[in-house]
Structures are given as C-alpha cells and as structure tokens.
C-alpha positions in Angstrom: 20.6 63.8 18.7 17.7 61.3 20.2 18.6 57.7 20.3 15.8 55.2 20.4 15.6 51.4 20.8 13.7 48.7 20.5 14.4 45.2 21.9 12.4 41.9 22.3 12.5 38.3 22.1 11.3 35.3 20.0 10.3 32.0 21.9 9.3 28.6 20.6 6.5 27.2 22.7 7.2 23.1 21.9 4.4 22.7 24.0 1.9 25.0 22.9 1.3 25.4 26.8 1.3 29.3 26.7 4.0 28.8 29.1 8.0 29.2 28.9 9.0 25.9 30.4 12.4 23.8 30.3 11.1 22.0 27.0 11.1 25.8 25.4 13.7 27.1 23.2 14.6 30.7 21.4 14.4 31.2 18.1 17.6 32.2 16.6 17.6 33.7 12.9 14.1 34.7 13.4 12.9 37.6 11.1 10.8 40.7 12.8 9.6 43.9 11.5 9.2 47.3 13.4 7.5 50.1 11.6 7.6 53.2 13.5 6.0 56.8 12.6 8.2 60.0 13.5 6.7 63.2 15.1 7.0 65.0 11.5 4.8 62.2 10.6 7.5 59.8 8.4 7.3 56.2 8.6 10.5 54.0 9.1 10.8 50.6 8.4 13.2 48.3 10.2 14.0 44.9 9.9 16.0 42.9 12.5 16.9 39.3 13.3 17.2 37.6 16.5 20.8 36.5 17.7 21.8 33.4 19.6 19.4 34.3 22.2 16.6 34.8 20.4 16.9 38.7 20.8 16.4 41.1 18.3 17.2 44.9 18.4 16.3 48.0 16.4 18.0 51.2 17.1 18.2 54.6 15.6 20.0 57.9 16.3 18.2 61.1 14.8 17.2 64.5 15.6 14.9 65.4 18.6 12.3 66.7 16.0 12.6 63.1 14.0 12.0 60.9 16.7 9.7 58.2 17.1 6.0 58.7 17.7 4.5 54.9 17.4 5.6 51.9 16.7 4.8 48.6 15.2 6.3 45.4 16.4 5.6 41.9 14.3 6.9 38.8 14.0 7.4 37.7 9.6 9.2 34.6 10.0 10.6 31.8 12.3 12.7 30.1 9.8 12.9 27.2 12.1 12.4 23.5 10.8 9.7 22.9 13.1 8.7 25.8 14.9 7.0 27.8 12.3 3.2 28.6 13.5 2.4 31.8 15.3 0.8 31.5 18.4 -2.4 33.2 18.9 -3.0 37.0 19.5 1.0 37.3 18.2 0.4 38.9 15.0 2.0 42.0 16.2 2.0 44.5 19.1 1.9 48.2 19.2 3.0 50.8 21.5 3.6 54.5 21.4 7.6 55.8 21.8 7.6 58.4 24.5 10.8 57.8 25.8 13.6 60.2 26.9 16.4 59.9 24.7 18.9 56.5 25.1 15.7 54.8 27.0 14.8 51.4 25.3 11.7 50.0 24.9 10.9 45.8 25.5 8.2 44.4 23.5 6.6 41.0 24.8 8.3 38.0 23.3 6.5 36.6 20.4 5.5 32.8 20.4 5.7 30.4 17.6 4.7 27.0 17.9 5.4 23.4 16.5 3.3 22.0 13.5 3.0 19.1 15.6 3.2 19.2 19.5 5.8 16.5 20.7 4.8 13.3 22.0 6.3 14.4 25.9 4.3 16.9 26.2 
C-alpha cells in the first residue's frame, strides 16, 4: 500500500509581531482539519489535534490507486483561553500530494493571536 502524511504546527503569536519570538508559545489541544481528494476522485476528511508541542499529524495507509491528489489544510479552533484569533492570510493552506509513498508533507504553522496584545509587548 501508499502511506501518506501530513504534519504541521500551531503557534500563538502573543505579540501579534508576525514573528516567533521567546514571548511565543504552541498551541496544544488545537483543532485542524485536512480535506484531501484521492486520484479516483474521493474526498477524505480528517480531523487532528495538536500534542504537547503544538503538532498535529494526519496519516493514512491505502492503495497506490487511492492516494492523495490535493489537499486542504485549516486551522477550526484554538481552544486556548486567550489565544483564540486567527492571524491573517491563515484561513487555510493548500497543496497538491505528489509524494512517493512514506514521504510526509509539512504545512506552514498556523498563527493565532491574543484578543488583547499584552502590555510587554
């Protein structure tokens, strides 16, 4: 069989800075959904949450003829007291899937941000 994967990260940006510094954090808990379309033309939905380090993973074994064709990675929910807004242009990422089998594919980390931006910053 063909074995895909699908891995990436979810940041809080306390700053709103646009850049990972020390005052950043990862987002553990948070929810993100992957649609991806098969070469036959089905559509999968996965849905995945991020561990301790703000990673989440999606993987799936299936037949050569079955495998991914295009993907769509995007952030549904934080589920963080204060870090809950998405940051801009992270509504959700695509990519095609034209990997060799046991390849995985890293999506850029999506960025949510606090309600209101601490007084340090």
């Amino acid at each position: 069989g063909w074995t895909g994967e699908i891995h990436g990260r979810v940041v809080c940006d306390v700053c709103a800075d646009d850049s990972v510094g020390p005052e950043d954090h990862v987002l553990q808990g948070a929810e993100v959904a992957v649609l991806c379309i098969t070469k036959s033309g089905e559509v999968l939905n996965y849905q995945a949450f991020t561990n301790s380090r703000g990673i989440y993973t999606v993987a799936e074994t299936m037949p050569e003829s079955e495998r991914w064709d295009a993907c769509l990675a995007r952030p549904i929910s934080s589920y963080h007291e204060h870090c809950t807004h998405l940051g801009d242009g992270f509504s959700g990422v695509k990519f095609s899937y034209n990997y060799q089998s046991g390849y995985s594919h890293a999506v850029k980390p999506f960025v949510y941000r606090p309600v209101t931006i601490p007084m340090y910053c």
